[in-house]
C-alpha positions in Angstrom: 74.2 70.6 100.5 73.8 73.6 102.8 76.7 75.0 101.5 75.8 74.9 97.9 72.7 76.9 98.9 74.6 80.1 100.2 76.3 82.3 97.7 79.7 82.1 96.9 80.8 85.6 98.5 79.3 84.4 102.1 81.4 80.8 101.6 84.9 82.5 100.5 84.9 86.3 102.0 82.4 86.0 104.8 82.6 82.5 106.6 86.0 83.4 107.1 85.5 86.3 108.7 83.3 85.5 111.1 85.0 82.7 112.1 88.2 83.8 113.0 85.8 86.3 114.6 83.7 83.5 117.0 87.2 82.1 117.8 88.7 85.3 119.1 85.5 86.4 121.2 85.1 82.8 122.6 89.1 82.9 123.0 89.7 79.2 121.4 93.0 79.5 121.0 93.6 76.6 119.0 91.8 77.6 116.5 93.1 81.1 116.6 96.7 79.5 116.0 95.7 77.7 113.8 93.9 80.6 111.7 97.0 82.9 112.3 99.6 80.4 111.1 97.5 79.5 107.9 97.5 83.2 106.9 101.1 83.5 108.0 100.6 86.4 110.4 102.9 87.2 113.1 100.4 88.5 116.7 102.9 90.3 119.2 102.5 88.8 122.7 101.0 92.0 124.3 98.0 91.7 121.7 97.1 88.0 122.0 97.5 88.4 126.2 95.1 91.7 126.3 92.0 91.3 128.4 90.0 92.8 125.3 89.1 90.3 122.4 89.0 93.1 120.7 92.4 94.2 120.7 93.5 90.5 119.2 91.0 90.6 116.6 92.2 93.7 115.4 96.1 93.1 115.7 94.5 89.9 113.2 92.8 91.8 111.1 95.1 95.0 110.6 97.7 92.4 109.6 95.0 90.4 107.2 93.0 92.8 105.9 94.7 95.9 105.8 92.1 98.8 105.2 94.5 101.5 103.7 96.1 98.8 101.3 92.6 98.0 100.0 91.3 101.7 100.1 94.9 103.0 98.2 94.0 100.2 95.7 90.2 100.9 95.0 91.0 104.4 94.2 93.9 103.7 91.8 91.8 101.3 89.9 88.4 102.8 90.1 89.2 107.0 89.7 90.5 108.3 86.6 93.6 109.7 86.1 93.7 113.7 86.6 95.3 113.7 83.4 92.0 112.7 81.7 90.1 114.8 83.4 88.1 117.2 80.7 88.7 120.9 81.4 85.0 121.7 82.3 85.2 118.8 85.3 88.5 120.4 86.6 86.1 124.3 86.4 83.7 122.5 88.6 85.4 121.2 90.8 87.5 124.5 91.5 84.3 126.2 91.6 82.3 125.9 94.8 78.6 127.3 95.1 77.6 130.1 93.0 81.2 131.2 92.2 82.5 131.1 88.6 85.9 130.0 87.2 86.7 133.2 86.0 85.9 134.8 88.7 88.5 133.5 90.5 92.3 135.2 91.1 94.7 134.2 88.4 96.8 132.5 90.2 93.9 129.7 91.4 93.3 129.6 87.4 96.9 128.9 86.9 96.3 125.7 88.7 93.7 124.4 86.4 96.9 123.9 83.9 
């Protein structure tokens, strides 16, 4: 019952998460095996024998959750193309401050084509 009551993004995203981080801090490494062979990552020797918990849990996580994959991604999907961009939105955003598009030199307004 207590897991009905949380909401479905702390059961599936979080829990996770914070388990695999417990069991790096507390260095249990049974359930860190465990955890790394389910997801079918491959920790170098140097990271999982580091003094710093630290360093392991980010060899994990780089290799999980890779920030630039997820970054790249959100952009592609939630930007629009510079193609659809209207004309006006592509002045403004050449234009910084008090400055106009026409004021500009020509070869800057060659750009907005």
């Amino acid at each position: 019952q207590s897991k009905g009551k949380k909401p479905l993004f702390v059961q599936l995203v979080l829990d996770n998460i914070w388990s695999l981080y417990e069991a790096v801090m507390k260095r249990d490494k049974e359930k860190i095996e465990k955890i790394v062979t389910s997801l079918g990552l491959k920790i170098g020797a140097r990271e999982s024998r580091h003094a710093d918990p630290k360093v392991h849990l980010n060899a994990i996580c780089s290799q999980w959750l890779p920030i630039s994959d997820a970054v790249l991604s959100m952009v592609c999907n939630k930007l629009p193309s510079p193609l659809d961009i209207t004309a006006e939105r592509v002045e403004k955003l050449m234009c910084v401050g008090a400055r106009t598009f026409d004021s500009l030199p020509p070869e800057t307004q060659e750009l907005k084509s």
